[in-house]
C-alpha atoms as a printed R data frame, in Angstrom:
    type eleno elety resid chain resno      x       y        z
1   ATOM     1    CA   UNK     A     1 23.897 107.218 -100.811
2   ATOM     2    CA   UNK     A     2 25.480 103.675 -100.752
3   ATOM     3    CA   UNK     A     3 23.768 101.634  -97.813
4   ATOM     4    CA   UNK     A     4 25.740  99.285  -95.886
5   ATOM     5    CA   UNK     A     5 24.527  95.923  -95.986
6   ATOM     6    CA   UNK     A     6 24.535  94.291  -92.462
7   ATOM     7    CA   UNK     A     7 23.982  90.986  -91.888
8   ATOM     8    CA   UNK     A     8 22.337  90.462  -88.415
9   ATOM     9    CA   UNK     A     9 23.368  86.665  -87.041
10  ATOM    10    CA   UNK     A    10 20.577  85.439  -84.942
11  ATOM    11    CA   UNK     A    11 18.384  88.667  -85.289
12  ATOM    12    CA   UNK     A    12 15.262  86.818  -83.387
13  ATOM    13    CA   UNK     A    13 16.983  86.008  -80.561
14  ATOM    14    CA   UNK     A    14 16.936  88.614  -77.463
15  ATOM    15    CA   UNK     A    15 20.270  90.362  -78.503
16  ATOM    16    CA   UNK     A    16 19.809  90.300  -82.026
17  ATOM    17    CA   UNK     A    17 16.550  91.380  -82.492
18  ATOM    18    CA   UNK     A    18 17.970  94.639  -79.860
19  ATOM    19    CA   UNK     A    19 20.407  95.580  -82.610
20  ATOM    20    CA   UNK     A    20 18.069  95.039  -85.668
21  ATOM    21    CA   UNK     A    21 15.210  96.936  -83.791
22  ATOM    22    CA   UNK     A    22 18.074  99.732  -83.491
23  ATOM    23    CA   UNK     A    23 19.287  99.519  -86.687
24  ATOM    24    CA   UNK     A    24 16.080  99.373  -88.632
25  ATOM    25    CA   UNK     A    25 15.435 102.791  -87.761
26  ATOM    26    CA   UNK     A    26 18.609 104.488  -89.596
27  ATOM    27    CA   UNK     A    27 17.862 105.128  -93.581
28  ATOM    28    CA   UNK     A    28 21.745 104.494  -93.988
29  ATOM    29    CA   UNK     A    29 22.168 100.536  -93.250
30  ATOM    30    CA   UNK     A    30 20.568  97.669  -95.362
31  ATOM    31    CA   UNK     A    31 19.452  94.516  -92.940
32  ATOM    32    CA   UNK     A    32 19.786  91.020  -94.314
33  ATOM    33    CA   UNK     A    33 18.636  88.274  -92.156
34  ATOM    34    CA   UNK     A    34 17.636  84.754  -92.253
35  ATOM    35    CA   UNK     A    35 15.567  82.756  -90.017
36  ATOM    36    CA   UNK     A    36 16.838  79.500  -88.769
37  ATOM    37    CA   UNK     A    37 14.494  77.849  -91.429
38  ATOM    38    CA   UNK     A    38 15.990  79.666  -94.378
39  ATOM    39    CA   UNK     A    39 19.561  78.589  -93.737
40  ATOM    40    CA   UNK     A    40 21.148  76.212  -90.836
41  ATOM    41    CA   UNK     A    41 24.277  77.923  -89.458
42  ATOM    42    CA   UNK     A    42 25.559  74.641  -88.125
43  ATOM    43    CA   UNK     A    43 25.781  73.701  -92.041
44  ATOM    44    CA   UNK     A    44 28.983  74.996  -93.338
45  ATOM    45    CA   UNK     A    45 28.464  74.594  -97.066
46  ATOM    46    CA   UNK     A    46 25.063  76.925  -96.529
47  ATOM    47    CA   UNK     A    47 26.782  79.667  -94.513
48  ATOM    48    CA   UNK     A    48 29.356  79.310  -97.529
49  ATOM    49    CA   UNK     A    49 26.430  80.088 -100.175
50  ATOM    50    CA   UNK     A    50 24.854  82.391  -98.566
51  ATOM    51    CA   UNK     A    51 28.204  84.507  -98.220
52  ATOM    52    CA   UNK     A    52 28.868  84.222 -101.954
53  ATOM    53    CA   UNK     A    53 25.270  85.347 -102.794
54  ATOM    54    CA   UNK     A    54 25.393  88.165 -100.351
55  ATOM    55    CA   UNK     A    55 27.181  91.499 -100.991
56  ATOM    56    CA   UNK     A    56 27.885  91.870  -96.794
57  ATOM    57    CA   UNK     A    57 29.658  94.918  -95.320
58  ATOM    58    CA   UNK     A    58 29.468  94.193  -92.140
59  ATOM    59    CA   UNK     A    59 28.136  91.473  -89.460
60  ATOM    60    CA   UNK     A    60 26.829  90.947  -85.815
61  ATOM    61    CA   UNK     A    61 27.412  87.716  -85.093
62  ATOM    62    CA   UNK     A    62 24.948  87.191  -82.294
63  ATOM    63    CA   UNK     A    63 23.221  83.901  -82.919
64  ATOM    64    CA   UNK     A    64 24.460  81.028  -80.305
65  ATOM    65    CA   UNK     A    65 23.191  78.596  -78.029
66  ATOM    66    CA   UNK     A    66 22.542  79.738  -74.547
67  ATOM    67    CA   UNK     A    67 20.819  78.869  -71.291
68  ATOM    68    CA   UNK     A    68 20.835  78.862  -67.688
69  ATOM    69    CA   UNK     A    69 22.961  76.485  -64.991
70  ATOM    70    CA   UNK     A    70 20.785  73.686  -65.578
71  ATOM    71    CA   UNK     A    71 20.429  73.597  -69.313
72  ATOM    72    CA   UNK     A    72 24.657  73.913  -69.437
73  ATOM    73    CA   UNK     A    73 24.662  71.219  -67.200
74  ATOM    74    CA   UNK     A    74 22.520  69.020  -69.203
75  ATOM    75    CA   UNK     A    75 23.441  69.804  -72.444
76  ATOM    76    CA   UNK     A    76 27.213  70.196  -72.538
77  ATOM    77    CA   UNK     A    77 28.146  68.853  -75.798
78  ATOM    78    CA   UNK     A    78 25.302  70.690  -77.493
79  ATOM    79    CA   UNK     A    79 27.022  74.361  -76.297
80  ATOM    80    CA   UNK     A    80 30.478  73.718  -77.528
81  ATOM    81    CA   UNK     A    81 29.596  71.595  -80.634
82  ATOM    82    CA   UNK     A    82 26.592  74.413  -82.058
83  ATOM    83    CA   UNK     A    83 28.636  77.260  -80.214
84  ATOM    84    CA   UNK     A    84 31.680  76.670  -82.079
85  ATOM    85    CA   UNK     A    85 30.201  75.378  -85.286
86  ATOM    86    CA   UNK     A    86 28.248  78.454  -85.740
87  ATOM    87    CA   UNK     A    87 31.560  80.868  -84.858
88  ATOM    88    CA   UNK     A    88 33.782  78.814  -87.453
89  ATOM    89    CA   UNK     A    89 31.173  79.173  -90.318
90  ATOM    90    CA   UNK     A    90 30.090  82.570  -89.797
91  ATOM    91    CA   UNK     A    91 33.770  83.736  -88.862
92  ATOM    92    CA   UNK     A    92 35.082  82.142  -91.583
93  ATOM    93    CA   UNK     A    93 32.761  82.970  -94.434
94  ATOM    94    CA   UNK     A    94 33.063  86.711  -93.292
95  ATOM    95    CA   UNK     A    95 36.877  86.443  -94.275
96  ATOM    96    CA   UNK     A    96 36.704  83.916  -97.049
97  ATOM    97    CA   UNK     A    97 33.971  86.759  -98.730
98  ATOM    98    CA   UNK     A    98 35.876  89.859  -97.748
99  ATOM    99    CA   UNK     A    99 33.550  90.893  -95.131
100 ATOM   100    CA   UNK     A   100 35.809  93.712  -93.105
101 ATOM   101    CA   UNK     A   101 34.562  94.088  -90.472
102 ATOM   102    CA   UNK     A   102 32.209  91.693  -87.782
103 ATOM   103    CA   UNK     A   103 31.461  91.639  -84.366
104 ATOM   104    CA   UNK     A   104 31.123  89.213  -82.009
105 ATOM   105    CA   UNK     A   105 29.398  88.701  -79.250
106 ATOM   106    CA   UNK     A   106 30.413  86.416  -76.311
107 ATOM   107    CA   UNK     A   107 29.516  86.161  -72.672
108 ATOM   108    CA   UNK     A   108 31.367  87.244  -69.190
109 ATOM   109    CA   UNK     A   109 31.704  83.776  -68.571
110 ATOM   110    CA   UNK     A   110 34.730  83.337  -70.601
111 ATOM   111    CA   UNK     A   111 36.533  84.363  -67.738
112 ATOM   112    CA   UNK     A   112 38.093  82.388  -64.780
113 ATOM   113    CA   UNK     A   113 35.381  81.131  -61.492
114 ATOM   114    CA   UNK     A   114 38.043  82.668  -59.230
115 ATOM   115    CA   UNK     A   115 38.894  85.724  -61.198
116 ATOM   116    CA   UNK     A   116 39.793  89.063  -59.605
117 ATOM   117    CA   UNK     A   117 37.018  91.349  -59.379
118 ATOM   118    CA   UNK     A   118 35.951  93.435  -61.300
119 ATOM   119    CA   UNK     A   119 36.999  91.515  -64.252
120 ATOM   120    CA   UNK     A   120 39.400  93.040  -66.371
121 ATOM   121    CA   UNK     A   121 39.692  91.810  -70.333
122 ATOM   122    CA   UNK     A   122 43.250  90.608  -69.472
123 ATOM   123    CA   UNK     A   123 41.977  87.906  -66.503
124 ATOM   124    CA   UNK     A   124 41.117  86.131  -70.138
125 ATOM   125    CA   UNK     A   125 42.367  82.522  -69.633
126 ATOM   126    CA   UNK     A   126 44.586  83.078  -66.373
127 ATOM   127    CA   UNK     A   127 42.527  80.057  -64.672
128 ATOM   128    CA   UNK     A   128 40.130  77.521  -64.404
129 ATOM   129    CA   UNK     A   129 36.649  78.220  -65.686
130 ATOM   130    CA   UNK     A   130 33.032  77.809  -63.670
131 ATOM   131    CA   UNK     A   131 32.417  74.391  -64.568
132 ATOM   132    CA   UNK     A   132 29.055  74.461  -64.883
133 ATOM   133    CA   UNK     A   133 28.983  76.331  -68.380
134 ATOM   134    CA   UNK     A   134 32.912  75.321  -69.144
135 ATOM   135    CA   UNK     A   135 31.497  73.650  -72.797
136 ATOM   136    CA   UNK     A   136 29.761  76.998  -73.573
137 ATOM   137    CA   UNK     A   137 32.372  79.382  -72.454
138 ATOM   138    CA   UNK     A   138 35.405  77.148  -74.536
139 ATOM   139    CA   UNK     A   139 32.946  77.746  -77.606
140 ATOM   140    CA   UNK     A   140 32.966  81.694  -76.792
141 ATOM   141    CA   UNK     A   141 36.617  81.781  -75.966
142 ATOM   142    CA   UNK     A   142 37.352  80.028  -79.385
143 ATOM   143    CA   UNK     A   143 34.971  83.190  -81.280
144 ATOM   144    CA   UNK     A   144 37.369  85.795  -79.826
145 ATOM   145    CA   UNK     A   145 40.747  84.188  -80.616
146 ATOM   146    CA   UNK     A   146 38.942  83.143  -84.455
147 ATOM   147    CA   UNK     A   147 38.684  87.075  -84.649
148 ATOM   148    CA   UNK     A   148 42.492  88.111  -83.053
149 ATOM   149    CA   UNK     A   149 44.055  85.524  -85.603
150 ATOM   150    CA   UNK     A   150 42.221  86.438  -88.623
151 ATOM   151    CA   UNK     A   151 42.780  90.282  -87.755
152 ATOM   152    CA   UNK     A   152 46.698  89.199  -86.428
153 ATOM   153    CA   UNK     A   153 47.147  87.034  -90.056
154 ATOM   154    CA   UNK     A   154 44.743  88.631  -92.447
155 ATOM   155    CA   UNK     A   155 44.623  92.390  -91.486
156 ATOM   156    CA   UNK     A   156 40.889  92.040  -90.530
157 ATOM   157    CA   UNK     A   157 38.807  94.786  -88.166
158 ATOM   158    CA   UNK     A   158 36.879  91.705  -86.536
159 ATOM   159    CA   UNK     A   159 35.764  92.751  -82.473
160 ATOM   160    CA   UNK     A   160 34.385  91.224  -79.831
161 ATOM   161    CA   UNK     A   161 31.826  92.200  -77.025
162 ATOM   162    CA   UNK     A   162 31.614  90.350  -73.742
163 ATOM   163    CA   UNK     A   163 28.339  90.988  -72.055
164 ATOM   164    CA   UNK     A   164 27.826  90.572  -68.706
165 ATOM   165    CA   UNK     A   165 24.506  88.766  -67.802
166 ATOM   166    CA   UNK     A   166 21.848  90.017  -69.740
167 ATOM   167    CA   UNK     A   167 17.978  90.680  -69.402
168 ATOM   168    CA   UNK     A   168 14.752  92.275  -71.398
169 ATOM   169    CA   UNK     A   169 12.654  91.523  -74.662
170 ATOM   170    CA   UNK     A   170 12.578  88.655  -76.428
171 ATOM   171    CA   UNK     A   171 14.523  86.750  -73.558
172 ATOM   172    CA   UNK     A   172 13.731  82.925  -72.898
173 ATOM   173    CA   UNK     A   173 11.159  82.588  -70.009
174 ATOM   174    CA   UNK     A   174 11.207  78.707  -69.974
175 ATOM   175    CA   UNK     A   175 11.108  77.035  -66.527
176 ATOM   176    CA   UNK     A   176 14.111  75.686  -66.687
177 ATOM   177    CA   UNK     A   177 15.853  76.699  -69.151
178 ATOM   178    CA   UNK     A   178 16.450  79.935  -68.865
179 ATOM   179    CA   UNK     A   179 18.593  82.594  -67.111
180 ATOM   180    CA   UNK     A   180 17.597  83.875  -63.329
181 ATOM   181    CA   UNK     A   181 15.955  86.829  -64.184
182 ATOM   182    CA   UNK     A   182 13.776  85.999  -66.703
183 ATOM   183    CA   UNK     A   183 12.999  82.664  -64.325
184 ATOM   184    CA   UNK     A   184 12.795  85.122  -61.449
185 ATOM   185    CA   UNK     A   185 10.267  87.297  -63.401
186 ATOM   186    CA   UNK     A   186  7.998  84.275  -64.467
187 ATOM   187    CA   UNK     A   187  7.925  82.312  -60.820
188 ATOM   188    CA   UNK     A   188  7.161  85.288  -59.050
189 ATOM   189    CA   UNK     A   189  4.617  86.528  -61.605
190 ATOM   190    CA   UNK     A   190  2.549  82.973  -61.136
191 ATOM   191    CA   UNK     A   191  3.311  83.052  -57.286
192 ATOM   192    CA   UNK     A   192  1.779  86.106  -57.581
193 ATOM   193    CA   UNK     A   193 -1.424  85.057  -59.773
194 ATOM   194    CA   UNK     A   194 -1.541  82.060  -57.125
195 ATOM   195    CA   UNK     A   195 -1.474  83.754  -53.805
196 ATOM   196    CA   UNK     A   196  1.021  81.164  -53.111
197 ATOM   197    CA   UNK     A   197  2.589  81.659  -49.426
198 ATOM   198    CA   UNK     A   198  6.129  81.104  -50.098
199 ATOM   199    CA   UNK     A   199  8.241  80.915  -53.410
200 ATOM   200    CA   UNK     A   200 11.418  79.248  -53.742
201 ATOM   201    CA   UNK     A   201 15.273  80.386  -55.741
202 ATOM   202    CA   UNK     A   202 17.775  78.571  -56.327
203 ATOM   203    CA   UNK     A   203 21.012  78.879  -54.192
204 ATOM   204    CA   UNK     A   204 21.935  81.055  -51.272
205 ATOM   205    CA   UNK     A   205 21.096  84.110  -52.709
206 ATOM   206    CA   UNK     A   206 24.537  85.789  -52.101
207 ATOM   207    CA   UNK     A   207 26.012  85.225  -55.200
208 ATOM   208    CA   UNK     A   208 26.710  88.768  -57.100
209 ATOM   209    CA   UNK     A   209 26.402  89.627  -60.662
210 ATOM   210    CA   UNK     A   210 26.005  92.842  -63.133
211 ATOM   211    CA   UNK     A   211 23.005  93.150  -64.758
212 ATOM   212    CA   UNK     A   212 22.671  94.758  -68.458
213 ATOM   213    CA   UNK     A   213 19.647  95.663  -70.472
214 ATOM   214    CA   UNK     A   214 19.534  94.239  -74.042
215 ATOM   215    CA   UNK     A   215 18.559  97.592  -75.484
216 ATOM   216    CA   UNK     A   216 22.171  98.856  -73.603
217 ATOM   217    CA   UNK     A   217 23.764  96.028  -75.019
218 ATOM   218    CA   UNK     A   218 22.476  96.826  -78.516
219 ATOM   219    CA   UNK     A   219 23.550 100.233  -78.392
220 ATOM   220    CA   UNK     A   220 26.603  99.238  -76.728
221 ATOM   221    CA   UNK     A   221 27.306  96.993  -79.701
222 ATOM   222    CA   UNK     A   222 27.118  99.024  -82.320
223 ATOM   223    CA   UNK     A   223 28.839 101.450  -80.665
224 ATOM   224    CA   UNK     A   224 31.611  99.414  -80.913
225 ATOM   225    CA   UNK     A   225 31.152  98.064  -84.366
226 ATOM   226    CA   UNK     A   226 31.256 101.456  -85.515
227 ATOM   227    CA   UNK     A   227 34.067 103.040  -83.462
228 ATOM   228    CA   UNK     A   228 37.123 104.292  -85.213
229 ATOM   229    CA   UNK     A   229 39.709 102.097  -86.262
230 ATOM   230    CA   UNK     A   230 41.958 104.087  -84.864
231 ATOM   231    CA   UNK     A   231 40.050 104.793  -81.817
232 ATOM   232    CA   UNK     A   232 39.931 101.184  -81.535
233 ATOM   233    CA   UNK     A   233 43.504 100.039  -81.794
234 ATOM   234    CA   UNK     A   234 44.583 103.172  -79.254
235 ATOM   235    CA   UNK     A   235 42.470 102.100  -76.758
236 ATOM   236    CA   UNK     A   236 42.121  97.925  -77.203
237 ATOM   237    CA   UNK     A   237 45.426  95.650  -76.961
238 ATOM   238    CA   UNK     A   238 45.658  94.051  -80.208
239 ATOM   239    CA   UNK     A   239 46.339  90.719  -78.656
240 ATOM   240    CA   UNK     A   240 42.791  91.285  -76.809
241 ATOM   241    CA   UNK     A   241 40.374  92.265  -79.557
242 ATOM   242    CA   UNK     A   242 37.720  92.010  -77.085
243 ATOM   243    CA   UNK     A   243 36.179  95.024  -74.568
244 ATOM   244    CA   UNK     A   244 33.646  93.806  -71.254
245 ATOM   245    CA   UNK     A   245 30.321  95.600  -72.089
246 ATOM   246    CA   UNK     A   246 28.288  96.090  -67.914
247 ATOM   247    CA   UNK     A   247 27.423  98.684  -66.055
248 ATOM   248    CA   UNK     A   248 29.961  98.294  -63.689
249 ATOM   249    CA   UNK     A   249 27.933  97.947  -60.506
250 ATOM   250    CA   UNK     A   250 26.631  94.364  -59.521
251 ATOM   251    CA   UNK     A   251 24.512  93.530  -56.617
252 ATOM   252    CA   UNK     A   252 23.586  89.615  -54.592
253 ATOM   253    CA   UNK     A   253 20.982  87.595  -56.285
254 ATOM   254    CA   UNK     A   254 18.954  88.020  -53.061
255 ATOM   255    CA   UNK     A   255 19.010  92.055  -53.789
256 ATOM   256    CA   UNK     A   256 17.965  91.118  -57.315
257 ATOM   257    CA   UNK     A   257 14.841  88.979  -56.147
258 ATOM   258    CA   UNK     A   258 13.996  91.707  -54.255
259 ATOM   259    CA   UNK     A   259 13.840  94.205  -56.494
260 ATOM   260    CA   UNK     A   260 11.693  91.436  -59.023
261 ATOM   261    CA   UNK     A   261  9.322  91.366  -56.535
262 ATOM   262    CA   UNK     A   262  8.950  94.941  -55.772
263 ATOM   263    CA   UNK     A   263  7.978  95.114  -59.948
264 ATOM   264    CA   UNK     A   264  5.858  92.052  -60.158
265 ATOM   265    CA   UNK     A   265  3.851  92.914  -57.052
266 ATOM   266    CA   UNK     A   266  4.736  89.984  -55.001
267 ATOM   267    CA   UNK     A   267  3.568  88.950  -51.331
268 ATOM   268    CA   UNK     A   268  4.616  85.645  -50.703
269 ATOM   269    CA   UNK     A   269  7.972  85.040  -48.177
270 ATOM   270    CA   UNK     A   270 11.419  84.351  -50.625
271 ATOM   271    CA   UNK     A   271 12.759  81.203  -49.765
272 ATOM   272    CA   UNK     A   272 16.882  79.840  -50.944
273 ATOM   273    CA   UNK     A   273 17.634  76.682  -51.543
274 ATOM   274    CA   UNK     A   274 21.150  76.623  -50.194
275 ATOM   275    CA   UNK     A   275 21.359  72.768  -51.739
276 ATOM   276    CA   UNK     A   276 21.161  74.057  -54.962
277 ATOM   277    CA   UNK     A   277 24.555  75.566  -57.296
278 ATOM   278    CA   UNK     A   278 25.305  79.270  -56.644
279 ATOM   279    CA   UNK     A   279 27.947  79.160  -59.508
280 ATOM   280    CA   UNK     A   280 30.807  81.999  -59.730
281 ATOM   281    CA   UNK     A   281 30.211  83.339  -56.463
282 ATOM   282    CA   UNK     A   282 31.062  87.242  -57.771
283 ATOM   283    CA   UNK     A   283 31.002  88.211  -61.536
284 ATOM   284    CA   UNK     A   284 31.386  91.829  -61.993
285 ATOM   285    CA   UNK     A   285 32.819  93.097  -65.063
286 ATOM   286    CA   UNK     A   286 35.597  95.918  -64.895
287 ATOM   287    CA   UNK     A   287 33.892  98.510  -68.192
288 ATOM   288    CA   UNK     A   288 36.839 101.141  -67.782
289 ATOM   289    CA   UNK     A   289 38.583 100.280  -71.125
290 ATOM   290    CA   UNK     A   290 34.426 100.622  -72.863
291 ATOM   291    CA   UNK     A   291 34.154 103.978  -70.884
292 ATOM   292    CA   UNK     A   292 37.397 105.155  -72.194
293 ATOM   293    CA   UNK     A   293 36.308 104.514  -75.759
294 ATOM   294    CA   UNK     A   294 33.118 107.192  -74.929
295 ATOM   295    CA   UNK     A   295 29.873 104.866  -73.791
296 ATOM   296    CA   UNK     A   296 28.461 103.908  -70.938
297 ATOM   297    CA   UNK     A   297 24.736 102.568  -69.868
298 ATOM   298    CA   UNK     A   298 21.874 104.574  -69.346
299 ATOM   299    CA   UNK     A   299 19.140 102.049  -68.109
300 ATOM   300    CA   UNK     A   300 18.612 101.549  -64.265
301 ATOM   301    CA   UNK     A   301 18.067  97.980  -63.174
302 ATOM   302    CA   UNK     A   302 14.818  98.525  -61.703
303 ATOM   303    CA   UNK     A   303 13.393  99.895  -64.447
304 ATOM   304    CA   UNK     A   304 14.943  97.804  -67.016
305 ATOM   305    CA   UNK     A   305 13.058  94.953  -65.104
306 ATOM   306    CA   UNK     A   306  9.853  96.865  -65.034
307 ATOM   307    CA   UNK     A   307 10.257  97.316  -68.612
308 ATOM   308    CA   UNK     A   308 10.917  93.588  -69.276
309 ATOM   309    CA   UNK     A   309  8.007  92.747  -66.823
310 ATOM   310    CA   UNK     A   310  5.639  94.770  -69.079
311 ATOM   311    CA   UNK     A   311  6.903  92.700  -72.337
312 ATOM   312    CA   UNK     A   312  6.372  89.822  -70.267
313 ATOM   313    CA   UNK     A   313  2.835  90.314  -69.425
314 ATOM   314    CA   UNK     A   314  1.920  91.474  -73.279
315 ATOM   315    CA   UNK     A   315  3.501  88.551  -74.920
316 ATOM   316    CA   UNK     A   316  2.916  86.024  -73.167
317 ATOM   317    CA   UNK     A   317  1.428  83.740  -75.536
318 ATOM   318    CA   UNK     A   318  3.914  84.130  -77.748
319 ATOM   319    CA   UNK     A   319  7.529  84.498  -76.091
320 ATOM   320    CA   UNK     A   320  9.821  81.497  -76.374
321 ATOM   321    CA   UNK     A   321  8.904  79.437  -73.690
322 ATOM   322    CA   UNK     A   322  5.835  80.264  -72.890
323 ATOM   323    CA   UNK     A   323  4.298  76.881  -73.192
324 ATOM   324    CA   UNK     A   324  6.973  75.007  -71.208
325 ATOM   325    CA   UNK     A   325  5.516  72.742  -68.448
C-alpha cells in the first residue's frame, strides 16, 4: 500500500501537533515535518528546496504567528509580514511542486467587528475588521484568497478552515501573550496556589465567543482535507473555498471565567477591568455549511478545559511560556 506523504506545517504548535498526534496513529499516511531549526518558513528559497526534495501529497498548513489582544497590538507588523510570508512560500511551493491538495488554516477573525451573528462564510470582507488584530487577520484573509486563485487559475483542491477561538494542549500559557483561556487557566491556577483574595480579567466580561477544542479542530481538519471532491464543491461556493469550523454555541467571557474557576478550584472574588479592550463584542461562528458536509464537535467546554487544566498542571515546566515573568 502506497502511503501518502503529508507534510504537517507547524506540527509543534497547539493545532499542528492535534493533527500529527491524529494522524500518527493511521498505518496509511507518511508524516514529514521540520522544526523551525531545520528550515525557516519565512525563507522562500528554503521552502523552495525543501518542496523539490520532498515527494508531498498533501499539506496542513498550520504554522503562523499568533497571540492574544496585547501581543497583536504590539507587534503588528510582525503578524502580517511572518503571517503572509509563511502563506506565500508554503502556498506557493505546494503548486509550483504539484502538491494537490493543502489545507489551510485561518482564524474567525477574518471576519468583520460588526458582523452579523452567527457568522456566516459569506460576511467574508463585507466590513471593517476588529482593529486590534487587523495586521494578523489581512495575513489570514490573503491565505484563503492564495488558495481560491490557485484552485480558480490552476485547477487546484486547496481548502481552508476558519477556527473559531481555540483552546487545549500545547497552547501558549505566557502572561501576556497569550489567548484568554489559556491566561485564564494560568492566573487563576496561581491565584489559587496564592490564596490571593481577588483576581483580576481583562474587560467587562460580556463579550461572547465560541470555544473549540484543538483535538475537535484536528479532527475537524482532516475531516475536511479528506472530504470528497465532489462532496466539497456541492456543498462549498467555489468563490469561498473556506468552511467556519465551532461548535456553534458561544457564551460571555464572564460565563467562561466561571466555568475556569469551577476546574481550577478557585476561591478568590473575579474582578473586570472595564478600562481594559473587550474587542469584537460577539463572535459566534454560523457551522451549518461544516454540519451539512457530515461533522460536528463532540467535546463539551467544561471538560475540554478540565482536560487542558490537567496538561497544564503536568507540563508545566516545559509548555511554551512557562518561564515568562
Amino acid at each position: 500500500m502506497m502511503k501518502k506523504r503529508i507534510y504537517i506545517a507547524g506540527h509543534r504548535g497547539m493545532v499542528g501537533s492535534a493533527i500529527y498526534r491524529q494522524l500518527a496513529q493511521r498505518d496509511d499516511v507518511e508524516l514529514v515535518v521540520r522544526h523551525r531549526e531545520q528550515l525557516n518558513l519565512l525563507d522562500t528559497q528554503a521552502v523552495n528546496a525543501f518542496f523539490a526534495s520532498e515527494d508531498i501529497d498533501q499539506v496542513y498548513l498550520a504554522a503562523a504567528k499568533v497571540g492574544g489582544i496585547m501581543a497583536n497590538n504590539n507587534y503588528p507588523s510582525d503578524f502580517i509580514y511572518e503571517n503572509m510570508m509563511m502563506e506565500n512560500n508554503i502556498i506557493h511551493a505546494a503548486h509550483s511542486f504539484n502538491v494537490e491538495k493543502l489545507l489551510f488554516l485561518g482564524s474567525s477573525c477574518i471576519y468583520p467587528k460588526f458582523a452579523q451573528q452567527p457568522i456566516k462564510e459569506s460576511e467574508l470582507l463585507q466590513g471593517s475588521l476588529e482593529p486590534t488584530n487587523e495586521p494578523y487577520a489581512i495575513a489570514k484573509i490573503a491565505g484563503i484568497k492564495l488558495c481560491e486563485s490557485y484552485n480558480r487559475q490552476y485547477g487546484r483542491d486547496y481548502r481552508s478552515v476558519m477556527p473559531t477561538n481555540l483552546y487545549g494542549p500545547n497552547d501558549n500559557f505566557h502572561r501576556h501573550n497569550s489567548h484568554v483561556i489559556p491566561a485564564l487557566l494560568r492566573r487563576f491556577h496561581e491565584a489559587a496556589q496564592r490564596n490571593e483574595k481577588y483576581v483580576e480579567v481583562w474587560g467587562s466580561g460580556e463579550p461572547m465567543r465560541d470555544f473549540l477544542h484543538v483535538d475537535d479542530m484536528a479532527a475537524a481538519s482532516i475531516y475536511v482535507m479528506e472530504l470528497d471532491h465532489e462532496v466539497w464543491q456541492k456543498n462549498t461556493d467555489p468563490m469561498l473555498s473556506h468552511v467556519n469550523v465551532g461548535t456553534g454555541e458561544d457564551c460571555t467571557i464572564r460565563e467562561l471565567s466561571d466555568v475556569i474557576a469551577k476546574v481550577v478550584g478557585l476561591k478568590s472574588e473575579i474582578i473586570f477591568d472595564s478600562s481594559k479592550p473587550d474587542g469584537t463584542p460577539r463572535k459566534l461562528l454560523d457551522v451549518s455549511r461544516l454540519r451539512r458536509l457530515g461533522w460536528q464537535h463532540e467535546i463539551g467546554l467544561e471538560q475540554g478545559l478540565a482536560n487542558t487544566y490537567r496538561w497544564f498542571i503536568d507540563n508545566q515546566q516545559k509548555f511554551r511560556g512557562s518561564n515568562a515573568p
